[in-house]
C-alpha positions in Angstrom: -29.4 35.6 5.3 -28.2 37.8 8.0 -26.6 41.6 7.7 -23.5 40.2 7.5 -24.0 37.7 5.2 -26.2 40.5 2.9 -22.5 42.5 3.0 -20.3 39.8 2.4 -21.7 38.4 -0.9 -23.3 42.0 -2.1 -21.3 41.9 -5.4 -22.3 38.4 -6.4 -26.1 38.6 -5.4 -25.9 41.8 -7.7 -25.2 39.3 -10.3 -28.7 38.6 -12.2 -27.6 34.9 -12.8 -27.9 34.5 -9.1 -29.4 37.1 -7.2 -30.6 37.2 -3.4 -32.7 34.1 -3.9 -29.5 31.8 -5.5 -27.5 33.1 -3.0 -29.5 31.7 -0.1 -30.1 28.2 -1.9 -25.7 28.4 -2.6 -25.9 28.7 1.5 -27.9 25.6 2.1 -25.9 23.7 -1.0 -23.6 21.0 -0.4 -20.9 19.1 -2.4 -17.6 16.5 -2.0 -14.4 17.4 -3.6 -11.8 14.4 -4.5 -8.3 15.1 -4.6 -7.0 17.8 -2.3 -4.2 19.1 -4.6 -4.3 22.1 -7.1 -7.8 21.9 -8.6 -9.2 20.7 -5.7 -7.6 23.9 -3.5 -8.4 26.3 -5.9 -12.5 25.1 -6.6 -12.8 24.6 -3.0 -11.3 28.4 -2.2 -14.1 29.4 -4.6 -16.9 27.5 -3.9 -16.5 28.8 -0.1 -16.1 32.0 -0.9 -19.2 32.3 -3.2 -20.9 31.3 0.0 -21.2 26.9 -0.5 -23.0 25.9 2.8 -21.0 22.5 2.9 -17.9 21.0 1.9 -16.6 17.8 2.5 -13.1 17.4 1.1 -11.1 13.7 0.6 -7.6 13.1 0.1 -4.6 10.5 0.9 -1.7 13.0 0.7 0.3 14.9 2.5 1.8 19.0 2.2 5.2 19.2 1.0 7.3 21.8 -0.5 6.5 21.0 -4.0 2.8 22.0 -3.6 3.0 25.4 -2.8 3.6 26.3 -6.8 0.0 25.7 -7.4 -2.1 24.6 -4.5 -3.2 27.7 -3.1 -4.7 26.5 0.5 -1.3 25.8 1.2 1.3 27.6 3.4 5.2 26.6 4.2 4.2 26.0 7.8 1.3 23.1 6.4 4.7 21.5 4.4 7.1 21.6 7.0 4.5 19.9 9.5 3.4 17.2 7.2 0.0 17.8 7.7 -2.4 15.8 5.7 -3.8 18.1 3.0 -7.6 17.3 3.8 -6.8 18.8 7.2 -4.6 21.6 6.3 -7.2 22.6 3.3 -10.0 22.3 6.3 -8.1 24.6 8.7 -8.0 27.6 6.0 -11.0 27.5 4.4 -12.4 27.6 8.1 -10.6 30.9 8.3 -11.7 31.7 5.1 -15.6 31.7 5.4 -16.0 30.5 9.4 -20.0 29.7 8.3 -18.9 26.8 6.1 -19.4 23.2 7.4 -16.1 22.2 6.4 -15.5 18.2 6.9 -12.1 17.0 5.9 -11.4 13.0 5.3 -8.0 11.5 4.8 -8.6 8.7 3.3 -7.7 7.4 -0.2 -11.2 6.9 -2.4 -11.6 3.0 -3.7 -14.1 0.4 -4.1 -14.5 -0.3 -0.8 -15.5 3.0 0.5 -16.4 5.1 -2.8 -20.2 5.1 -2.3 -20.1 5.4 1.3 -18.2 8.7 0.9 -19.8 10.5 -2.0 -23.2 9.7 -1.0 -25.7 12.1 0.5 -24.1 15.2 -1.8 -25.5 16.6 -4.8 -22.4 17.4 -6.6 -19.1 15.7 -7.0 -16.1 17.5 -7.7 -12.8 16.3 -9.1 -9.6 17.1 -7.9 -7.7 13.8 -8.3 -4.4 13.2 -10.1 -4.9 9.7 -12.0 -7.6 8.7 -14.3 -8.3 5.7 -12.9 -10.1 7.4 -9.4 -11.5 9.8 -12.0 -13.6 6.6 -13.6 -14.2 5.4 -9.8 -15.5 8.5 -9.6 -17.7 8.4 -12.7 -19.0 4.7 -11.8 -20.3 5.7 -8.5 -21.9 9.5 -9.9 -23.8 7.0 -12.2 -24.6 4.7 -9.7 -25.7 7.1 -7.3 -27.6 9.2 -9.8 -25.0 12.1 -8.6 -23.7 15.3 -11.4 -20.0 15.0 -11.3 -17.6 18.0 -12.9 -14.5 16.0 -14.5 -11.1 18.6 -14.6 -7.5 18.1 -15.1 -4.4 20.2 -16.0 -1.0 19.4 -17.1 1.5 21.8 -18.3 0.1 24.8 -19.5 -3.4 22.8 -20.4 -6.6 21.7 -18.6 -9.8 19.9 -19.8 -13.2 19.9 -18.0 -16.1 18.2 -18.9 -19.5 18.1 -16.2 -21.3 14.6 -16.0 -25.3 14.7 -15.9 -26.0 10.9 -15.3 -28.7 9.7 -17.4 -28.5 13.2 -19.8 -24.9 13.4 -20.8 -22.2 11.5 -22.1 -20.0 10.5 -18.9 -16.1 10.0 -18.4 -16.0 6.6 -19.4 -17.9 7.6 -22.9 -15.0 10.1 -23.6 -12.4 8.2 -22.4 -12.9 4.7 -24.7 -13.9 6.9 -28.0 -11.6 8.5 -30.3 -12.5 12.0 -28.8 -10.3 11.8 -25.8 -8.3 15.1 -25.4 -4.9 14.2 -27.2 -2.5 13.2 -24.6 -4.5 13.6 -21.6 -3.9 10.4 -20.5 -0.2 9.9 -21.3 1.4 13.2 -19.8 1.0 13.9 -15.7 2.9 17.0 -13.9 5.8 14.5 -12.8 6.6 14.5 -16.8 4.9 17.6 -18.5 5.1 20.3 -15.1 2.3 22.6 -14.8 1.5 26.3 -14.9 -0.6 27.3 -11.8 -2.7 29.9 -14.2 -3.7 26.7 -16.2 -5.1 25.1 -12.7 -6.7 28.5 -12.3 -8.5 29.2 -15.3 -10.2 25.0 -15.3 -10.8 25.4 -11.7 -13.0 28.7 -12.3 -14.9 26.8 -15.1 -15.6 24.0 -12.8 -16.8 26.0 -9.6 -18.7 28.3 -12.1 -20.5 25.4 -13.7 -20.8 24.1 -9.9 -22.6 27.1 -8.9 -25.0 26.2 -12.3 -25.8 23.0 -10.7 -26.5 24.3 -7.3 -28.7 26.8 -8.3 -30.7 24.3 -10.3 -29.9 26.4 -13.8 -28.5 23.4 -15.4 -30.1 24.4 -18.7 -26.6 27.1 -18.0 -24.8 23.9 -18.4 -21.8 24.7 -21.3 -22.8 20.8 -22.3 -19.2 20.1 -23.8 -15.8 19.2 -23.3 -13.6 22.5 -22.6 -9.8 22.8 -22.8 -7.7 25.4 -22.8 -3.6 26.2 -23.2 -3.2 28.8 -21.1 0.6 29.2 -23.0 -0.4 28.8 -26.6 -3.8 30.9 -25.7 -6.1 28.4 -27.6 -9.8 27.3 -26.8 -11.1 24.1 -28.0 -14.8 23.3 -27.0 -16.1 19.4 -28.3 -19.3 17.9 -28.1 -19.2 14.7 -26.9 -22.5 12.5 -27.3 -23.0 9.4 -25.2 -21.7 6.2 -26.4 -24.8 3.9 -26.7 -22.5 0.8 -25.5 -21.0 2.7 -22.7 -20.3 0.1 -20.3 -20.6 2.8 -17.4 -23.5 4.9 -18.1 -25.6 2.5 -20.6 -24.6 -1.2 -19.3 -24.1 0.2 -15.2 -21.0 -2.1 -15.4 -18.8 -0.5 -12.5 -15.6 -2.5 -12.7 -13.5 0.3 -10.9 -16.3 0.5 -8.2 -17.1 -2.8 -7.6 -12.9 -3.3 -7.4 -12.4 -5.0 -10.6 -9.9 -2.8 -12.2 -7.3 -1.9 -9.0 -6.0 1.4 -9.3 -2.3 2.6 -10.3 0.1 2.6 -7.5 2.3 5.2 -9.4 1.8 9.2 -7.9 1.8 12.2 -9.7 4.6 14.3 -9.2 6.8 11.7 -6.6 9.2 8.8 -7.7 6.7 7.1 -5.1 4.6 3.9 -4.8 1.4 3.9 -2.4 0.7 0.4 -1.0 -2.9 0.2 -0.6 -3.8 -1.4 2.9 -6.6 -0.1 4.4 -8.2 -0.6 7.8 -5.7 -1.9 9.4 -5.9 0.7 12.6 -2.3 1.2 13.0 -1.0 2.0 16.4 1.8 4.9 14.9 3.5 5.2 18.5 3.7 2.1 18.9 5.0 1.6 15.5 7.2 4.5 15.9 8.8 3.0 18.5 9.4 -0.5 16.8 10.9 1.6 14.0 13.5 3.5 16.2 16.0 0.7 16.4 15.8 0.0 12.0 15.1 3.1 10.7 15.9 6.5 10.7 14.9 10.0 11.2 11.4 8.8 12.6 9.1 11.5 13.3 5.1 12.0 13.5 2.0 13.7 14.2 -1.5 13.1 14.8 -2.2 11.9 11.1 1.1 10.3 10.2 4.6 8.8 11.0 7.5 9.0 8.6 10.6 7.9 8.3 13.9 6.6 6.3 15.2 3.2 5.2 18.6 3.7 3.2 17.2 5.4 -0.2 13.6 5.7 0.9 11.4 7.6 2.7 8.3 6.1 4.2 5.2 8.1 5.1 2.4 5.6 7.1 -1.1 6.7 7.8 -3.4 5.3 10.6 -5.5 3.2 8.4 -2.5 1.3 7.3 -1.9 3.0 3.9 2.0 3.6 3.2 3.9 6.4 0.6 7.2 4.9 -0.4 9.3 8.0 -1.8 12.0 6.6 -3.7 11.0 3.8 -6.2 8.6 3.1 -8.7 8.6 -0.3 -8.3 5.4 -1.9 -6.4 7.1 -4.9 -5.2 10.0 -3.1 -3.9 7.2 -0.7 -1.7 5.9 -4.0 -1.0 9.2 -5.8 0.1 9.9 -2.8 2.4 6.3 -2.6 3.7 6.4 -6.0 4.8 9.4 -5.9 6.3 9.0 -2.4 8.2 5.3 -2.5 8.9 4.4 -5.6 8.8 2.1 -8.0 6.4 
């Protein structure tokens, strides 16, 4: 640890639960966050700013307008210029702590890249918007032997729960008992809204117990599932002991990693569909151009092209992944993507 570094994290070295000897294993400590929206922004910002020598950040989407509430990497100039929140988040927490190996993927996590892209980091973090990543998510952490921190808000709640594979009872063991947080799989923020100070307050439980994890102290561990209503100021805190037929973390059946359970096409917050086509290497000028005689208001960047058919607006990414803004019908996304991309 240099001066400058000595300086910079002064106040939280001072703190006995880390100290000058934490702080320089946090410096060296890596993790992957999933989901790029408002729990991801917000335990990212803090991870890098307690001093997190490595982050690697994945996410599908795109900035828009309707961000800015509560993701808090997120400026006006990032929404009107599309970018693709992975890169957006990458360029400001680069400005934020310029020491941080910051590594940015857009890319949406499935079966047929999850292991390759959590693998080689000791902590997984969730900042995804659908349950059914989240138990991607938890099949891989098992298979991979990986601690994962599960967190969510909606409205003015949030839940967190942290994974220890092989010690704890994981996501799936919650999920299929009769413990599951009431309606935390029935309301999103497309429905229900959300607070940003309920983001806030599960995002600084997660990076806190993060840190824990890091620092090897995982004896620190709160070792329950936490939720808090930031509007009706109430704390719940529930055990939650491991299902002994847990198909995820007691029988290692992955169905959502090994693909047999597709994920929901649905998107928080959007009247949108995503058609799931990956690696197709998608030549976006040339598409671009194909598209200027059908469609209109075409426009691009390095990371996308979008533009309008009628009703809908279509955002394409590289790897052949398309956003269709305007229905929630999958085989009206996948009339139009046939039709304007190509089968």
């Amino acid at each position: 640890m240099n001066a400058f570094e000595r300086e910079r994290y002064s106040r939280q070295i001072l703190f006995a639960g880390i100290g000058a000897q934490g702080q320089e294993r946090l410096l060296g400590a890596s993790a992957v966050v999933v989901g790029c929206g408002a729990m991801g922004t917000a335990v990212a910002s803090l991870l890098v700013r307690a001093g997190i020598g490595r982050l690697r950040l994945i996410d599908r989407d795109f900035v828009e307008a309707s961000n800015l509430q509560r993701q808090t990497l997120y400026e006006e100039s990032d929404a009107q210029e599309n970018l693709p929140k992975a890169v957006a988040a990458e360029r400001r927490l680069r400005a934020i702590n310029s020491s941080a190996r910051i590594e940015s993927i857009v890319a949406d996590l499935a079966s047929n890249n999850g292991r390759d892209l959590l693998s080689g980091f000791p902590l997984i973090l969730d900042g995804t918007d659908n349950f059914e990543t989240r138990l991607l998510i938890n099949d891989a952490a098992i298979a991979l032997g990986t601690p994962w921190i599960y967190a969510a808000a909606v409205g003015s709640a949030g839940v967190t729960m942290t994974i220890l594979p092989g010690d704890t009872a994981c996501l799936a063991c919650l999920l299929e008992s009769d413990e599951s947080p009431a309606g935390a799989a029935e309301e999103t923020c497309d429905t229900s809204g959300i607070l940003n100070s309920a983001v806030s307050v599960i995002a600084s439980i997660e990076a806190t117990e993060a840190i824990k994890i890091l620092l090897g102290k995982c004896e620190q561990l709160h070792g329950r599932v936490i939720s808090f209503d930031v509007w009706k100021t109430s704390y719940r805190a529930i055990r939650v002991a491991r299902n002994p037929e847990c198909r995820a973390c007691v029988r290692h059946e992955f169905r959502y990693l090994e693909g047999e359970v597709q994920p929901r096409v649905t998107m928080c917050g959007r009247d949108s569909v995503q058609i799931h086509e990956r690696s197709r290497d998608l030549d976006l000028a040339e598409l671009s151009q194909r598209l200027a005689a059908t469609a209109s208001e075409v426009r691009g960047n390095n990371f996308l092209l979008r533009f309008r058919v009628n009703s809908y607006e279509i955002t394409v990414f590289p790897d052949g992944r398309a956003i269709f803004k305007g229905t929630r019908d999958p085989a009206v996304a996948r009339s139009l993507y046939a039709r304007f991309i190509g089968a």
